[in-house]
C-alpha positions in Angstrom: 0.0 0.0 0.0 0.9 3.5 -0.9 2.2 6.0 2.2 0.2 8.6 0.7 -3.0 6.7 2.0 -3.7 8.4 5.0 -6.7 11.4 5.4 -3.8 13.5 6.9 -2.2 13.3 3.8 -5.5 13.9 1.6 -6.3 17.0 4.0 -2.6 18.5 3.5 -3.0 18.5 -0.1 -6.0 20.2 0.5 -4.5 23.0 2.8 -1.5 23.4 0.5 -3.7 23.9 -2.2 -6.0 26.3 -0.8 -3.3 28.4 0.9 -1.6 29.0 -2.5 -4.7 29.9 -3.7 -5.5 27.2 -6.0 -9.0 26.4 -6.9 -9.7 22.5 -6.9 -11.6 20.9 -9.6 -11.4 17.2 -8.6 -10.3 15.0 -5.9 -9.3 11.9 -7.6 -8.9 9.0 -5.8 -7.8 5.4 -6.9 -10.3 2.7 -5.9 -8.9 1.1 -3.5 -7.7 4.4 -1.5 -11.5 5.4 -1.9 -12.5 2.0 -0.2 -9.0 2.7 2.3 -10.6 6.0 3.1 -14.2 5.4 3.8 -13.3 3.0 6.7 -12.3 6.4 8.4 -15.5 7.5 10.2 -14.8 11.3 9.8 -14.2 10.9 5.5 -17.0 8.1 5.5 -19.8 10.4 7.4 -18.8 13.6 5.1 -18.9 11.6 2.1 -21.8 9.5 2.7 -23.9 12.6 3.6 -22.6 14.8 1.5 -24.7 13.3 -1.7 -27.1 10.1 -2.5 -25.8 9.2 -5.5 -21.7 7.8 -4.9 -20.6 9.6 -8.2 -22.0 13.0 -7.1 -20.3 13.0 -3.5 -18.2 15.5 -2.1 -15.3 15.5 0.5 -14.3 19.3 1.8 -17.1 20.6 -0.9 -14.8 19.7 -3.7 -15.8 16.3 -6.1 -14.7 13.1 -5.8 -13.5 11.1 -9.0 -12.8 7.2 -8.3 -10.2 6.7 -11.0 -9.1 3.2 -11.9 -5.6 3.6 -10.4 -5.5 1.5 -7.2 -4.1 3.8 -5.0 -4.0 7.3 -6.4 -4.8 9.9 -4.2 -4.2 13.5 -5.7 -6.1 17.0 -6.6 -6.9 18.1 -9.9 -6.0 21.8 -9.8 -6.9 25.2 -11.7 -5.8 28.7 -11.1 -7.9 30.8 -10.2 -9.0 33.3 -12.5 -7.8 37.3 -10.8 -10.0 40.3 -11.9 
């Protein structure tokens, strides 16, 4: 299993992305990192909650994409847009 499969980890990216004022498209998470994560009470009730339907679910108010890669756990990123 990947070291990068911890929610600490996910939540990091998160900050670091929001702090150099990034705007996040995606959360994309491999399937089995997905599966990892919502064993975690805190990601599972957010998730869960967040939307009926599992491909419309959010974590953090940003998407979540289950990609095919088993344990990928990264941000798709765009700049945001000054003026």
């Amino acid at each position: 299993m990947s070291e990068n499969i911890s929610l600490d980890y996910l939540n990091g990216l998160i900050r670091t992305a929001e702090k150099k004022d990034k705007k996040i498209d995606k959360i994309l998470l491999g399937y089995k990192a997905y599966y990892f994560f919502m064993s975690d009470s805190e990601f599972h009730k957010e998730v869960t909650s967040s939307a009926l339907s599992p491909s419309k679910r959010k974590y953090k108010d940003h998407k979540i994409k289950v990609t095919q890669d088993d344990y990928q756990v990264e941000l798709k990123l765009h700049e945001k847009w000054s003026g």
